[in-house]
C-alpha positions in Angstrom: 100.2 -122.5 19.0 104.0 -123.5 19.0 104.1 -126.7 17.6 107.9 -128.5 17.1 108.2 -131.7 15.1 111.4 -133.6 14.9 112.6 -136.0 12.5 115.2 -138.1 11.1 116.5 -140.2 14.0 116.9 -144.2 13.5 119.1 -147.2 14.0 122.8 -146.8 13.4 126.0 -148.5 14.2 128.6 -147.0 15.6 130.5 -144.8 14.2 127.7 -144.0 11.4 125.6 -141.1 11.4 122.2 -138.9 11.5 120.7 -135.8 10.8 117.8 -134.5 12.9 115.6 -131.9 12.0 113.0 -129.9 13.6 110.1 -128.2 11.8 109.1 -125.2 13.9 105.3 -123.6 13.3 103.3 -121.0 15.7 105.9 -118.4 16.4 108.5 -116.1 14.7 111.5 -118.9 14.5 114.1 -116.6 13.5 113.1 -114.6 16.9 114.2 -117.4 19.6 117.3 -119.4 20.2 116.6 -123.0 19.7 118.0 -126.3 21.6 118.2 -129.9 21.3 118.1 -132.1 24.5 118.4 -136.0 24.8 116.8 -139.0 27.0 118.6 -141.7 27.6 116.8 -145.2 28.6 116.3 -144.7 32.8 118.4 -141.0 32.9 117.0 -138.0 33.2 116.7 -135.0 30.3 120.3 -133.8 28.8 121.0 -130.5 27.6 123.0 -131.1 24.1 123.0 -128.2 22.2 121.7 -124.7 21.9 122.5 -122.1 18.7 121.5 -118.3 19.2 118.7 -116.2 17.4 121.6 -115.4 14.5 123.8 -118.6 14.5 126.4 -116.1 15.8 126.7 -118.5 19.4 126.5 -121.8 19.6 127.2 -124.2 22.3 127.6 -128.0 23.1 127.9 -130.4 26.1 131.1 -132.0 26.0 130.4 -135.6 25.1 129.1 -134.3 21.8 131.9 -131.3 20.8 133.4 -132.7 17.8 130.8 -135.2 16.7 127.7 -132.8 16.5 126.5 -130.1 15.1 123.6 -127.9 15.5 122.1 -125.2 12.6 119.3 -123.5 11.8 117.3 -122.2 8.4 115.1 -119.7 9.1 113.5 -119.3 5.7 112.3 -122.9 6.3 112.1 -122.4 9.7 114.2 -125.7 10.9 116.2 -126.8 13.5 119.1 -129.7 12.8 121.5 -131.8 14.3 124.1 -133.4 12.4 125.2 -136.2 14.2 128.4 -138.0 13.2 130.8 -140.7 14.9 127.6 -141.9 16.9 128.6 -144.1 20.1 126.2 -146.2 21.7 125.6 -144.2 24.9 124.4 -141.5 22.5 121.0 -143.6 22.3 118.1 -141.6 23.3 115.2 -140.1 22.4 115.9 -136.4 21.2 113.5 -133.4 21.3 114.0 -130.0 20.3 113.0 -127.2 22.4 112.1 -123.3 22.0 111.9 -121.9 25.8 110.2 -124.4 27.2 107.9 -126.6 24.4 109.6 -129.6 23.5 108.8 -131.8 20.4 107.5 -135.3 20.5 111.4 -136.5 20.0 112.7 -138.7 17.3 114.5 -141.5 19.2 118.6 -142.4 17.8 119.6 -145.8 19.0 123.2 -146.6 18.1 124.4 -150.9 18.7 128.0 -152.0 18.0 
């Protein structure tokens, strides 16, 4: 059973920072490209990120080039997102996602 479980969001002001990390279990991780996707309060899913099976491609939305950034460990088979210069519309609840299973989330809200 694929089972994803993401971690580390929290409250921050702006400007401040987080690291997410998702803990992958069920399937080869090193075999699959991974993604992170966000919910914002009454909007619909958001792609953010997505690294390739090697870390040799990785791609952002364009809010977040600059601010995040998205790696993987395969020996511990995780997931993260650094998250740095956080604004306030980068609240939401954030899930990782391997095809189509998607973690619980970890929710990031950022205040001024």
């Amino acid at each position: 059973e694929v089972r994803l479980v993401e971690s580390g969001g929290g409250s921050v002001y702006s400007g401040g920072s987080l690291r997410l990390s998702c803990a992958a279990s069920g399937f080869t991780f090193s075999d699959y490209p991974l993604s992170w996707l966000r919910q914002a309060p009454g909007k619909g899913v958001e792609w953010v990120s997505t690294i390739s099976r090697d870390g040799g491609i990785i791609q952002y939305t364009d809010s977040v080039k600059g601010r995040f950034t998205i790696s993987r460990d395969d020996a511990k088979s995780t997931v993260y997102l650094q998250l740095n210069d956080l604004k306030i519309e980068d609240t939401a609840m954030y899930y990782c996602e391997k095809e189509t299973v998607r973690g619980q989330g970890t929710q990031v809200t950022v205040s001024s």
